[in-house]
N, C-alpha and C positions, 0 to 999 in steps of 0.2 A: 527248401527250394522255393523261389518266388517266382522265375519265371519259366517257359518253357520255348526252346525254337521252333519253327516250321518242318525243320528238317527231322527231329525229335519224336513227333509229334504219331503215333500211333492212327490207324486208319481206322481202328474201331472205336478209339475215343469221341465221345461228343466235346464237342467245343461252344459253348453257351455266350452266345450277343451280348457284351454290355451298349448300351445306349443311353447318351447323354440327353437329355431334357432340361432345356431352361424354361426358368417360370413366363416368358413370353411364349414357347414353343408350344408346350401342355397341351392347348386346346387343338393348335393345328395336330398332335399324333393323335388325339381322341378321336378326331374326324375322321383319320384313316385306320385306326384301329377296327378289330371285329368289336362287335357289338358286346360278347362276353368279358374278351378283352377290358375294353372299356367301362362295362361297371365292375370288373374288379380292381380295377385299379380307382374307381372312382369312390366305391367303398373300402379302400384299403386309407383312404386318407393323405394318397400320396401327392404333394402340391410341388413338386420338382424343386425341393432346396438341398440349398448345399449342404453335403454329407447323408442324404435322405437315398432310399433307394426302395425300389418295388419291383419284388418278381410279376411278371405275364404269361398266364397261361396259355400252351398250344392247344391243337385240339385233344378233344380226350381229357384235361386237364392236366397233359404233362406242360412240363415248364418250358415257354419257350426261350425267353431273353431273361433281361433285367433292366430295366430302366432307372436310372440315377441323376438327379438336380445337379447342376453345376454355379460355380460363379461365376460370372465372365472377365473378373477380376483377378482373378487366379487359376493357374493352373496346375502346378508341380504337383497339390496336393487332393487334387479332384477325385481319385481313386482311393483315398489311405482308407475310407471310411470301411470302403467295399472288400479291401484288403484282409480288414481283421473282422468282417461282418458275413461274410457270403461265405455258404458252406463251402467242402472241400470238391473242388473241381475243375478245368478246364476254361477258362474265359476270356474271352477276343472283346478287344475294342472295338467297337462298329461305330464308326462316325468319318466325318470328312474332311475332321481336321488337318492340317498341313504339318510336315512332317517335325516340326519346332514344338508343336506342343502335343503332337504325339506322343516323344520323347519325352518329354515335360512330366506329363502324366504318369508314361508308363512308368519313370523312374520312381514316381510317389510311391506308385505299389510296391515298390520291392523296398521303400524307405520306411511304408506302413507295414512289412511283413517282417522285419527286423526281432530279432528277440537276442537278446543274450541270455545265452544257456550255458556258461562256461559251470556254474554249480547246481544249478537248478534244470533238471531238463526239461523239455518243452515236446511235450508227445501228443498236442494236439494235431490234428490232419488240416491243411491250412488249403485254401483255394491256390493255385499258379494263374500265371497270365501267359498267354502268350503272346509273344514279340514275332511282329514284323521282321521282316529279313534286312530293311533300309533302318530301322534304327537296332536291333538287334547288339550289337557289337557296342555301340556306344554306350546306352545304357547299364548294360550290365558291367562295364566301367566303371561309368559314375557311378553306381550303388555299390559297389564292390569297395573302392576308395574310400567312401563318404561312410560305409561300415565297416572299415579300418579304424577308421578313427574312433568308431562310437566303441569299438573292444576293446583297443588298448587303453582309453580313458577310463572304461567301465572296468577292466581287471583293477583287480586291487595291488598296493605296494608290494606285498608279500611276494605275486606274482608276476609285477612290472618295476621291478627297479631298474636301479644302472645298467645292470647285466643285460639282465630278460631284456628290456629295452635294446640293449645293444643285440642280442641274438634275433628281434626284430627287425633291424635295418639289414644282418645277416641273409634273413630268409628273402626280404625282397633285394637286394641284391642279387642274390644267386637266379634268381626268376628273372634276370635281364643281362646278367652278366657284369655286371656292375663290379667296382673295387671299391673296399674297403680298408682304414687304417683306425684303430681305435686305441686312443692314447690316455691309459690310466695310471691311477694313482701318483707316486710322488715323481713320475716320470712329464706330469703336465709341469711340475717346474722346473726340471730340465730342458723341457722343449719349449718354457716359457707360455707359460699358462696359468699365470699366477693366482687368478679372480675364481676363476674357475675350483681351483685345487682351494681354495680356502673356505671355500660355499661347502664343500663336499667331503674335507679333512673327517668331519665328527662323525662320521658315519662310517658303519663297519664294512658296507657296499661302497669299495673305491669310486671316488667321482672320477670320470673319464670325458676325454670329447670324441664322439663317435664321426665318421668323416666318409662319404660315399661319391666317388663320383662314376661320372658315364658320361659317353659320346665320343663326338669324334673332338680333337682336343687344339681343331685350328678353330670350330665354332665358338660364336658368341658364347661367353660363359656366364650362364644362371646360379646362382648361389640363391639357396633356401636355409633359411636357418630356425629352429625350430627348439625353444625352452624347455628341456627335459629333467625339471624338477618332480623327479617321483615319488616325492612327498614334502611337505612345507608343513613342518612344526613350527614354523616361526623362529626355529633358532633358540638362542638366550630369550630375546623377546618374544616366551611362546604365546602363541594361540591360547583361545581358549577351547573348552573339548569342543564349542559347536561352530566356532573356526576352523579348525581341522575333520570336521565330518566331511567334506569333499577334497581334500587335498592330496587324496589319489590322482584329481585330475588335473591337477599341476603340471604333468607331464603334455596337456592338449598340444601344446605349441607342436611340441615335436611328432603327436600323434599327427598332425594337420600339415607340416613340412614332411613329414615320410609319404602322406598319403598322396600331396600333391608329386612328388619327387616317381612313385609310383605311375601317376596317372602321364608325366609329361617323358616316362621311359617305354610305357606300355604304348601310348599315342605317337611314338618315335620324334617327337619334335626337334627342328634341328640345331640344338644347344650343347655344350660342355658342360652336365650339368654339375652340380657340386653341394652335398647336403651337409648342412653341418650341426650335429646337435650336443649339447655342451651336458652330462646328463649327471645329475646328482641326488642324495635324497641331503636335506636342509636339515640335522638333526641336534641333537646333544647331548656333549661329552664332556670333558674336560678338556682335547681339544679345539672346541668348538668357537668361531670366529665371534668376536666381541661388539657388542657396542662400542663405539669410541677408536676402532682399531683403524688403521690407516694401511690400507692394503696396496698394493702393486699390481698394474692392469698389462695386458699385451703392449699395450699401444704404448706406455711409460708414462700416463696417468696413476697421478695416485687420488686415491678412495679411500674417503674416511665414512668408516660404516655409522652411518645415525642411526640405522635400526636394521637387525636380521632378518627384519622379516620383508625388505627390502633385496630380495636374495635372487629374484629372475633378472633384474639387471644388471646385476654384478655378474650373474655370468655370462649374458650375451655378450656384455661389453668386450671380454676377449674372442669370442667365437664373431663376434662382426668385424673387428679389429683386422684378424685374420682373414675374415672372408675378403676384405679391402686389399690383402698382400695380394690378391689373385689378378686383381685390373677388372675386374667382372663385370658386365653389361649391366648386371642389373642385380642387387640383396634386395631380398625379400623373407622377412621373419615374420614370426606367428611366437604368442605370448598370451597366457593365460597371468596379465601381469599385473592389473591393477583393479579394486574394488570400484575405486573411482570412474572405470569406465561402464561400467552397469548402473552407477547412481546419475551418470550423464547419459545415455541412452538405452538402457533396458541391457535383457538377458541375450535377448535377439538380433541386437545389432551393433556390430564388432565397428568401434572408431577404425579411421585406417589414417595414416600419418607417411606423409611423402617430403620430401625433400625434391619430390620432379610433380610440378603442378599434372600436366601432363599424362604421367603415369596414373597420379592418383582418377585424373578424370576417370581414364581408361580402366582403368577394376571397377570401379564405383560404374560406370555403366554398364559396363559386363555382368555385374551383378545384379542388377535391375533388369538385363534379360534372361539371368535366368532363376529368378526368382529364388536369390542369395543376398541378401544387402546387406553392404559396409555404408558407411558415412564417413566423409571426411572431415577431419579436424585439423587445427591449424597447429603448427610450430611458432607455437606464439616466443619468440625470443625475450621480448622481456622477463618473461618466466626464470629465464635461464637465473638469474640472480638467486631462484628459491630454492638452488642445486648449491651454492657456492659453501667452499669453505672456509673458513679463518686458518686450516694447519695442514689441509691438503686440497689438490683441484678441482676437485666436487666431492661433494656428499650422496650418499646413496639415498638421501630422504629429507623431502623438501622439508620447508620449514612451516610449512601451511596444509594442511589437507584441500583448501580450494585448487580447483585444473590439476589433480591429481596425475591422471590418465597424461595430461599433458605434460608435466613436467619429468613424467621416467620416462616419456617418447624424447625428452629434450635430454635425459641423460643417456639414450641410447645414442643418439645423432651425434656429441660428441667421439666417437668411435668410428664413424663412418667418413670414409673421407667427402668433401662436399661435390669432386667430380663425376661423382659415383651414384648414380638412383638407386634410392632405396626406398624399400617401404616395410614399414612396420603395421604390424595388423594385434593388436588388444581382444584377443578372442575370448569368450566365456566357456565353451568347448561343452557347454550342457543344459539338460533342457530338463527346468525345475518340475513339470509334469507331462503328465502323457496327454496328447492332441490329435490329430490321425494325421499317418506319415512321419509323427514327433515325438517317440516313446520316451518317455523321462528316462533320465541319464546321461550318457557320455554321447556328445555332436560335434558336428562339423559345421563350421559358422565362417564364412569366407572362403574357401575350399570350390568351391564350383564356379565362382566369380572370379577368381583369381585363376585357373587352370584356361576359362572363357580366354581370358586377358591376353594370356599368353601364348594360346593358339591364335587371336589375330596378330600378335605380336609377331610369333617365330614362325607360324604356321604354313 
């Protein structure tokens, strides 16, 4: 439990002051401090920075508050420190911040208090916060969504393949009401779903495309599409063993399109929406998809595989394809798709790729407030040439490792038709070490920028 209500909240529990201190601030609370006060804090060493924090005694030497550095620079993650730092207790925000980075913050805490305990369990006694009653509802939202994603990334294949994966869109369907249609095995080539079924033949876990929707079905229709490769051997072209040490979370796209799909049903926003996740493990068999093979896509593209391990956009290309049959306001996928987008912007910040200038502005600012950033990248078209084939209509793998990132954004865009805004998001879905608010493992990386988006959107 990370945080706790007002309503909740017990009359004999103490509830203990956090208080924010920036290093301009320091001298003016010494001045009004008791005089004990202030030389304990003056001999504890405490110089108000970020992530730093010092208890203050009341009278008697019982504890009264906590005082903690901030940056004026950031906020989401002003409390992680305090999170996994401050014993186990009862603790209220005390400042006068405005209700934006209230929230902000208090969401840090319950993103700092995070653990995955699914084998290992976790029987330490941890501090709660407690929430306001005005942001109360929302936060616990967002952190609830935002660790969705970080479980289903962080379970392992064993425990998240096709299936599991599909008995996850299961559970949050039933929590909203939502329908469901999930179309496996050799039944995706009779309902024509050819790309998909061929990624996912080798493996003894049927590849399926798993399909949610909800709302009312004369609104604007949102489509979310979300990469659910739940594991990436590489195929024929396998990995090596320390290429495959994270390819559990192959599946992030679709942990990040279930979560968002969650937050914009739970927030009731007013869309038809439609989730669609194409979910396979990438493995091999004897009949496992080839090099050199020239495959059949929805759309009636053909694809000549240059390399297996080119295997997320082969199957969105029919899961976007489809999503274009609906007329949809607006696609939006999430892809754990390319190395090349981490060697052009880090772990931290997901390219995002539009087809509507427009749209991209609008995520790309939304995530800047709330301290979620994508960047935008172009659809550079000349590119497109690094996709072509001599014996079918594209290749599933350029001919260059340069503009990686961008040219499997340019073999998704074929798939999508051009009246249609879309956007594509190259998410890394994790986080190579622990930070505070940022526990190493399975993340959400575009997720709270994109949900912002779409509440000014639809809202």
């Amino acid at each position: 439990m990370s945080y706790i209500s007002i309503k909740d909240l017990d009359d004999a529990t103490k509830v203990i002051p956090l208080r924010p201190v920036g290093k301009g601030d320091l001298a003016d609370w010494k001045k009004e401090a008791a005089p004990a006060q202030r030389q304990w804090v003056e001999d504890s060493g405490f110089e108000a920075g970020p992530g730093k924090f010092c208890a203050v005694p009341g009278e008697g030497g019982s504890l009264e508050s906590w005082l903690f550095g901030v940056d004026e620079k950031q906020c989401l993650y002003r409390l992680g420190a305090l999170a996994g730092g401050l014993p186990q207790g009862v603790y209220r925000l005390e400042c006068d911040w405005p209700r934006e980075k209230r929230q902000q913050a208090s969401l840090g805490w319950g993103l700092a208090s995070y653990r995955f305990d699914r084998y290992k369990a976790d029987k330490k006694l941890r501090p709660v916060l407690l929430l306001e009653e005005d942001i109360d509802a929302q936060v616990r939202s967002l952190c609830d969504a935002q660790n969705l994603v970080r479980d289903l990334v962080n379970t392992p294949t064993e425990h998240m393949g096709p299936s599991q994966l599909a008995d996850a869109v299961t559970r949050e369907a039933d929590r909203f009401g939502a329908g469901t249609e999930f179309i496996t095995g050799d039944e995706l080539l009779t309902r024509n779903f050819p790309a998909i079924h061929a990624v996912g033949r080798a493996s003894d876990s049927e590849p399926r495309l798993l399909e949610l929707t909800w709302g009312d079905e004369s609104a604007p229709v949102l489509t979310l599409v979300g990469k659910g490769v739940c594991f990436d051997t590489g195929g024929l072209d396998l990995k090596s063993a320390a290429g495959m040490q994270l390819m559990k979370k192959d599946m992030g796209g679709a942990a990040h399109a279930l979560a968002l799909a969650n937050l914009v049903m739970e927030q009731e926003l007013p869309v038809r929406l439609v989730l669609l996740i194409p979910a396979v493990e990438n493995s091999v068999s004897g009949n496992a998809y080839r090099p050199g093979d020239v495959i059949p896509t929805r759309k009636g593209l053909s694809v000549e595989i240059g390399n297996t391990d080119a295997e997320g956009r082969v199957v969105l290309s029919d899961a976007l394809a489809y999503a274009c049959e609906q007329l949809p306001d607006l696609v939006i996928d999430y892809a754990t798709l390319t190395g090349a987008a981490r060697i052009a912007l880090g772990a931290d910040l997901p390219p995002l790729f539009s087809n509507d200038e427009e749209v991209a502005r609008g995520i790309q600012a939304a995530g800047n407030e709330v301290e979620d950033p994508l960047w935008t990248m172009p659809l550079h078209q000349p590119y497109r040439k690094q996709i072509e084939s001599p014996i079918a209509d594209l290749n599933n793998s350029s001919k260059t490792s340069f503009g990686g990132c961008i040219t499997a954004a340019l073999f998704l865009e074929h798939f999508v038709e051009p009246e249609i805004s879309w956007v594509h998001i190259d998410t890394f879905a994790w986080n190579q070490g622990n930070r505070p608010g940022r526990p190493q493992g399975g993340e959400a990386l575009g997720l709270r920028a994109v949900f912002r988006y779409l509440q000014q959107r639809y809202g």
